[in-house]
N, CA, C and O atoms as CSV, one atom per row, in Angstrom:
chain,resi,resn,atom,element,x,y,z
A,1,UNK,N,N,0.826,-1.185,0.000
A,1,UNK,CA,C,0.000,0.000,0.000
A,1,UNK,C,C,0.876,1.256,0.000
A,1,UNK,O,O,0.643,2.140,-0.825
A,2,UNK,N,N,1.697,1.357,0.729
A,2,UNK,CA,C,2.857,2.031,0.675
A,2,UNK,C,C,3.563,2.528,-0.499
A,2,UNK,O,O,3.360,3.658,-0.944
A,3,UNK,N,N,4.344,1.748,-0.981
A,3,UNK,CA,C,4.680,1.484,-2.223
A,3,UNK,C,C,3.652,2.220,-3.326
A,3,UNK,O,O,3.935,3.146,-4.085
A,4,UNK,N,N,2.722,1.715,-3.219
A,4,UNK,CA,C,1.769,2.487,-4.440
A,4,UNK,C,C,1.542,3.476,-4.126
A,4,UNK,O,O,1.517,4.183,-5.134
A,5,UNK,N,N,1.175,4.474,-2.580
A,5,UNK,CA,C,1.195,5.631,-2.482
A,5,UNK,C,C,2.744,6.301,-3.136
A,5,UNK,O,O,2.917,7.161,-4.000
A,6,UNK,N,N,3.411,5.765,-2.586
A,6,UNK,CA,C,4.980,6.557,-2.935
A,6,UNK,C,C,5.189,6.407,-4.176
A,6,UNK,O,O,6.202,7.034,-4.485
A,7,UNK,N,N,4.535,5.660,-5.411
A,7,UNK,CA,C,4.886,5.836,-6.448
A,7,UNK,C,C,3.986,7.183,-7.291
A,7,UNK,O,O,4.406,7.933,-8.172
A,8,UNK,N,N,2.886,7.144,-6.765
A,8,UNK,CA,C,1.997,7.848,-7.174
A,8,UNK,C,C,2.482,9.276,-6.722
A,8,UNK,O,O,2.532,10.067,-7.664
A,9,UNK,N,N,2.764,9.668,-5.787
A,9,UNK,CA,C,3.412,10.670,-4.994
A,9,UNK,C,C,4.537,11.328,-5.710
A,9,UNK,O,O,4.635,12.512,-6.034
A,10,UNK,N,N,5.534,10.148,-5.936
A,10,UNK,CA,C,6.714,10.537,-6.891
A,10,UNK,C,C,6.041,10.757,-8.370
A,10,UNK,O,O,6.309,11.843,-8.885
A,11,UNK,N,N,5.606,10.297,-8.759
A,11,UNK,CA,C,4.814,10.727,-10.476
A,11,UNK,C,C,4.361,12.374,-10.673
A,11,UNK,O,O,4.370,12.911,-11.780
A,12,UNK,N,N,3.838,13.304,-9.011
A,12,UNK,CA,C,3.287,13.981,-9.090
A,12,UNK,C,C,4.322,15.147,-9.391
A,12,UNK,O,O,3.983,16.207,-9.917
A,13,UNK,N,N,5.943,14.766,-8.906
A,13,UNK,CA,C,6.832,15.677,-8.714
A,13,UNK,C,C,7.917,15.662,-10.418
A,13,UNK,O,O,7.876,14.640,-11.102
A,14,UNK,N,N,8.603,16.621,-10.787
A,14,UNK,CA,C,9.233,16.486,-12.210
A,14,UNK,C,C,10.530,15.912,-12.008
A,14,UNK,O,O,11.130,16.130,-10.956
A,15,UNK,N,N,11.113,15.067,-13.083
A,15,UNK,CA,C,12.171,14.176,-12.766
A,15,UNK,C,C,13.196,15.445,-12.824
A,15,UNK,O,O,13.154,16.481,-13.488
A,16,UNK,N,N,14.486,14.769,-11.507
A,16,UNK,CA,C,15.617,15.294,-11.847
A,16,UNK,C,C,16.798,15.016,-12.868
A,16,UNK,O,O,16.541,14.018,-13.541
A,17,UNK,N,N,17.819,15.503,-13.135
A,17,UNK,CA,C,18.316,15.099,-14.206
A,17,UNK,C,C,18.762,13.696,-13.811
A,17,UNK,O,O,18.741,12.736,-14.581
A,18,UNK,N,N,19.144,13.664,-12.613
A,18,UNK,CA,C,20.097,12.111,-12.004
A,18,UNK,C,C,18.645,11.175,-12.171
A,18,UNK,O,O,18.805,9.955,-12.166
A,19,UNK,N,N,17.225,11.710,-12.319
A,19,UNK,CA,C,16.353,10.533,-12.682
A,19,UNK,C,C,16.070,10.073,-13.870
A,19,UNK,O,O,15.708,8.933,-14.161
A,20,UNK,N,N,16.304,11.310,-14.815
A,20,UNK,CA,C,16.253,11.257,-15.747
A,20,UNK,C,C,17.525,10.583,-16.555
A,20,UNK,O,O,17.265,10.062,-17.639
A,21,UNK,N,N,18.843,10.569,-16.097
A,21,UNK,CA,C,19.895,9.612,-16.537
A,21,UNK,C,C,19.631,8.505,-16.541
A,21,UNK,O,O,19.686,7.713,-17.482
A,22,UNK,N,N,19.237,8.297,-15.220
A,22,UNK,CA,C,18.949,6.735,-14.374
A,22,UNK,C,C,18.063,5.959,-15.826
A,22,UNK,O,O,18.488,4.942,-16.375
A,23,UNK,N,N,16.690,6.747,-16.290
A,23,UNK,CA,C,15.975,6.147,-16.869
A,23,UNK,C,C,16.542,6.290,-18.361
A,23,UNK,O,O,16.130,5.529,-19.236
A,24,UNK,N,N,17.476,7.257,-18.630
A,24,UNK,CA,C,17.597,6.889,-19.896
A,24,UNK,C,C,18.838,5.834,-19.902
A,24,UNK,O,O,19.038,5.558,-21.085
A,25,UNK,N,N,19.650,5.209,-19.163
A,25,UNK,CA,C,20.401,4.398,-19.109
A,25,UNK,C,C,19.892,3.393,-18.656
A,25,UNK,O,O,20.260,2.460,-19.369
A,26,UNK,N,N,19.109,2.970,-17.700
A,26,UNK,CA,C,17.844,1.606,-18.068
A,26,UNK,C,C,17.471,1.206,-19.191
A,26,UNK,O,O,17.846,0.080,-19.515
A,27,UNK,N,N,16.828,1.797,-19.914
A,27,UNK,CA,C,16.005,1.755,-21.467
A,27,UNK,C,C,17.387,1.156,-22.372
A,27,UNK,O,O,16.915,0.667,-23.398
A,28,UNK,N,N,18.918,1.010,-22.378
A,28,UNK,CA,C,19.506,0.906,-22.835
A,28,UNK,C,C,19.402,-0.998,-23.030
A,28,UNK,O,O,19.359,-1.736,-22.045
A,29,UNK,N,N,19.371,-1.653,-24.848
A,29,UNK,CA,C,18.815,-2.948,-24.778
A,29,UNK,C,C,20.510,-4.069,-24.782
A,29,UNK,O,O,20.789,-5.173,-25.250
A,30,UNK,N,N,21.140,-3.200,-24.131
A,30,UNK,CA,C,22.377,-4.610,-24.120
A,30,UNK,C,C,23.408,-3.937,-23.648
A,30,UNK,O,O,23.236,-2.719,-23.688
A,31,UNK,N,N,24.326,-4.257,-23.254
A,31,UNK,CA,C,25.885,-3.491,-22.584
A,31,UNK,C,C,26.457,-2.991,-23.202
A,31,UNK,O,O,27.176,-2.069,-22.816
A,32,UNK,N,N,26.379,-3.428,-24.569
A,32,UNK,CA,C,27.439,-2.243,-25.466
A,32,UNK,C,C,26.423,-1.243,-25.306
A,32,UNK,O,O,26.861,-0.159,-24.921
A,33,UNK,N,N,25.239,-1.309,-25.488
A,33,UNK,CA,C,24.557,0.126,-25.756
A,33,UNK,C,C,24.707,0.622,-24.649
A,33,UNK,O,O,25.058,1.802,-24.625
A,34,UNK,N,N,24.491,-0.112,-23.330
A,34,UNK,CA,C,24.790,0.676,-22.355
A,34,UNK,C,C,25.974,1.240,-21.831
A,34,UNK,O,O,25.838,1.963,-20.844
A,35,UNK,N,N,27.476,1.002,-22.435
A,35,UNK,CA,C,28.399,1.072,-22.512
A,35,UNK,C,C,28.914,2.421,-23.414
A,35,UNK,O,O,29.923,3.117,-23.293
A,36,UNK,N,N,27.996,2.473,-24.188
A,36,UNK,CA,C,28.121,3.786,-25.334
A,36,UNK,C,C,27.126,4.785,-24.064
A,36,UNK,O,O,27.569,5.786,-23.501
A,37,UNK,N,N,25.957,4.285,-23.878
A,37,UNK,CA,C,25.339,5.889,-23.156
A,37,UNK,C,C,26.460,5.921,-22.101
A,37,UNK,O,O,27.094,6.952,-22.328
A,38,UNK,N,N,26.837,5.467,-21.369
A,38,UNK,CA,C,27.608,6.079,-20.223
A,38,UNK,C,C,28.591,6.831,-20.869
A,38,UNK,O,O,28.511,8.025,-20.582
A,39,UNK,N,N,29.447,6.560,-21.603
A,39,UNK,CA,C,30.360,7.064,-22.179
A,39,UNK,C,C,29.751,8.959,-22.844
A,39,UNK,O,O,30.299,10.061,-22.803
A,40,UNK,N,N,28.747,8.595,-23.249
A,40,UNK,CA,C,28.331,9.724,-24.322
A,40,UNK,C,C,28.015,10.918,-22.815
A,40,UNK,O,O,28.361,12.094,-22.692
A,41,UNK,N,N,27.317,10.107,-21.945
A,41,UNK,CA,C,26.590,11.019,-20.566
A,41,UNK,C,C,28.346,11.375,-19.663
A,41,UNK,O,O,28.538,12.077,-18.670
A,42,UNK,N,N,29.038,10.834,-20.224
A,42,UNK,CA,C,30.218,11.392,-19.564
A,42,UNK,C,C,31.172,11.998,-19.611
A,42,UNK,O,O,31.940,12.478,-18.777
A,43,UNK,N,N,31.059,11.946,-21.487
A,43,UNK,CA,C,31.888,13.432,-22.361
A,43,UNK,C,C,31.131,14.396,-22.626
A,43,UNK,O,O,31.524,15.414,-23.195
A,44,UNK,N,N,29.823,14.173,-22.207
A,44,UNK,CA,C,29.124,15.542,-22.697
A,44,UNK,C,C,29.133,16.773,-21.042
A,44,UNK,O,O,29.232,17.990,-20.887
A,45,UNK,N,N,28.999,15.792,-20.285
A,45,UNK,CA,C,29.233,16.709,-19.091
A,45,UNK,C,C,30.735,16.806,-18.415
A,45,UNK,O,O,30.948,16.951,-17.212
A,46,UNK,N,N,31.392,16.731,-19.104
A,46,UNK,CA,C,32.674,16.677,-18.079
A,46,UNK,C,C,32.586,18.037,-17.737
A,46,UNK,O,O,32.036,18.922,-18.392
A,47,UNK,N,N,33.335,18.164,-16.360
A,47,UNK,CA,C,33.452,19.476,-15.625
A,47,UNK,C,C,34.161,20.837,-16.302
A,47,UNK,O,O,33.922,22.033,-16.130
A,48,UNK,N,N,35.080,20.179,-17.100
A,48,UNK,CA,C,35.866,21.599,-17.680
A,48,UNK,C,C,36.134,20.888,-19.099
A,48,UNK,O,O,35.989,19.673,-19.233
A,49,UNK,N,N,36.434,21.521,-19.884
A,49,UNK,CA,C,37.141,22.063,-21.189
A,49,UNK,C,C,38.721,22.295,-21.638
A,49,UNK,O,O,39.172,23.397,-21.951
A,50,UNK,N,N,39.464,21.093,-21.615
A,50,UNK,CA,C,41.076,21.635,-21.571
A,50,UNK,C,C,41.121,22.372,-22.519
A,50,UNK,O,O,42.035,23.104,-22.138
A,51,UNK,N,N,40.664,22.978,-24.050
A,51,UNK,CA,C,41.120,23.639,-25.022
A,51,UNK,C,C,39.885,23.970,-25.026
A,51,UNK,O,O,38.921,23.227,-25.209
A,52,UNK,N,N,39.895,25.550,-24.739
A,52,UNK,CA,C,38.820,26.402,-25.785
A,52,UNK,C,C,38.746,26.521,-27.329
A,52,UNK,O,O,37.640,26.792,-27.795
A,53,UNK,N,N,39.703,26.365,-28.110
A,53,UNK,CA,C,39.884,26.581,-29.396
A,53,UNK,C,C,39.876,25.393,-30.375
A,53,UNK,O,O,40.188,24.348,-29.802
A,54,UNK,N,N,39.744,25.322,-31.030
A,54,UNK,CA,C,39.409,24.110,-32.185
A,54,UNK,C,C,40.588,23.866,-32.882
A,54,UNK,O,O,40.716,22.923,-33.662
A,55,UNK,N,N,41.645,24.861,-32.574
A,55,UNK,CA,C,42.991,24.839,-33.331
A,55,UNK,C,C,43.626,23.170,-32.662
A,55,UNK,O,O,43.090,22.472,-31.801
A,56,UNK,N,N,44.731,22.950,-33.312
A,56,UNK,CA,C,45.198,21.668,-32.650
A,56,UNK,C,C,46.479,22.494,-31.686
A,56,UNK,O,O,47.201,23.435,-32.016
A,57,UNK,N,N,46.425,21.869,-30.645
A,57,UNK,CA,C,47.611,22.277,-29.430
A,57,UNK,C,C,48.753,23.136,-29.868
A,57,UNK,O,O,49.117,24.273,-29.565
A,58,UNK,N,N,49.308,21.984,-30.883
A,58,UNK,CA,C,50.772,22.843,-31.304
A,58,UNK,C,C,50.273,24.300,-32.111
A,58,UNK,O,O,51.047,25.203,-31.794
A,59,UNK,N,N,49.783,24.516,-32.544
A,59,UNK,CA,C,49.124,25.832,-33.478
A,59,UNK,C,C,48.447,26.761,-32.602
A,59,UNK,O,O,47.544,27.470,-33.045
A,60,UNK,N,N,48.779,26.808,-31.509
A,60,UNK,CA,C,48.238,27.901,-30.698
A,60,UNK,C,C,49.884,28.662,-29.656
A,60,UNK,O,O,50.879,27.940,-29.698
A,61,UNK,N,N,49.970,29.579,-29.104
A,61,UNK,CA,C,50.378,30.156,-29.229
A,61,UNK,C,C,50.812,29.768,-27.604
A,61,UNK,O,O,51.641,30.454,-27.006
């Protein structure tokens, strides 16, 4: 009874992004695929940026 209140409860509130990962990395149908989303969810957010510029390393100044 519990359980079904608390799910219903949680439905009423908007997912966070960490729920929204969670579920889009569930939905994933085998390990490589799930192996590619982690990867993709983990270069797209990395914390910083070593090169602002698109130039290659040596060609900058």
């Amino acid at each position: 009874m519990f359980a079904n209140f608390a799910k219903r409860l949680g439905a009423l509130f908007v997912n966070t992004e960490e729920q929204q990962r969670d579920i889009y990395l569930a939905s994933s149908a085998d390990y490589v695929e799930l192996e590619h989303r982690i990867h993709v969810i983990e270069t797209a957010h990395s914390p910083f940026i070593l090169y602002s510029s698109n130039a290659p390393r040596e060609w900058r100044l």
